[in-house]
N, C-alpha and C positions, 0 to 999 in steps of 0.2 A: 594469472592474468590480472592485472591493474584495474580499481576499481572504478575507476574511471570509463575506462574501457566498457565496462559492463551497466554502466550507468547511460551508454552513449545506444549501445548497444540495445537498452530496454527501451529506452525513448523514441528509437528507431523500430519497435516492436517486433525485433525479436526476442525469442522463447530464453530463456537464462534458465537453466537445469534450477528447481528449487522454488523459484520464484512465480507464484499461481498468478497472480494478478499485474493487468497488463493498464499502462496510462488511462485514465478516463472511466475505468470499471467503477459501478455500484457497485459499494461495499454494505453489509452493516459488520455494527463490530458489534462482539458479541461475550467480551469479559473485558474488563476493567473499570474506570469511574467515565467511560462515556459508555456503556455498554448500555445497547437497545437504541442508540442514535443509529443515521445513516448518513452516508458521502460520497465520496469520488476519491480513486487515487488521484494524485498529482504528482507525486514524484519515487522513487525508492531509492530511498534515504542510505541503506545499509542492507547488507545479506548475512553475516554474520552477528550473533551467532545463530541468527535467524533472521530472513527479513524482514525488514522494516520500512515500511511507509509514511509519508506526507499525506496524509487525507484532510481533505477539503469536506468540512461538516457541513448538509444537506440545510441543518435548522439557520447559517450564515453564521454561528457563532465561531467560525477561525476555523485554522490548518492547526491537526493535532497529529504528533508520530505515535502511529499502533504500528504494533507487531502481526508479521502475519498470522501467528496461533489467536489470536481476540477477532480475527475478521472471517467473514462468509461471505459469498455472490450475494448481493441483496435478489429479492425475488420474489 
């Protein structure tokens, strides 16, 4: 399927086998050089070779791309 497609698809909220986090989810991330911030997705970017999100950082310093393996449900 065209990534496109799956892109249109997650925006519309549906489920995409793979992909945990859905538009608008609290995240925190939880490895890399933002790790221990918190945000919001905003968009998924990529699913290969893992997905990959647009989050929206919580403190307003910018949209930063994490991987889904660096992020958790914030909670």
């Amino acid at each position: 399927m065209e990534a496109r497609g799956l892109g249109d698809r997650w925006l519309a909220g549906d489920a995409i086998p793979g992909v945990t986090f859905a538009r608008n989810a609290a995240v925190s991330i939880t490895d890399g050089p933002y790790s221990g911030e918190s945000g919001s997705i905003s968009l998924l970017v990529g699913i290969r070779p893992q997905p990959t999100y647009l989050v929206e950082l919580g403190s307003g310093r910018g949209n930063i791309r994490v991987r889904q393996s660096e992020l958790s449900p914030a909670g």
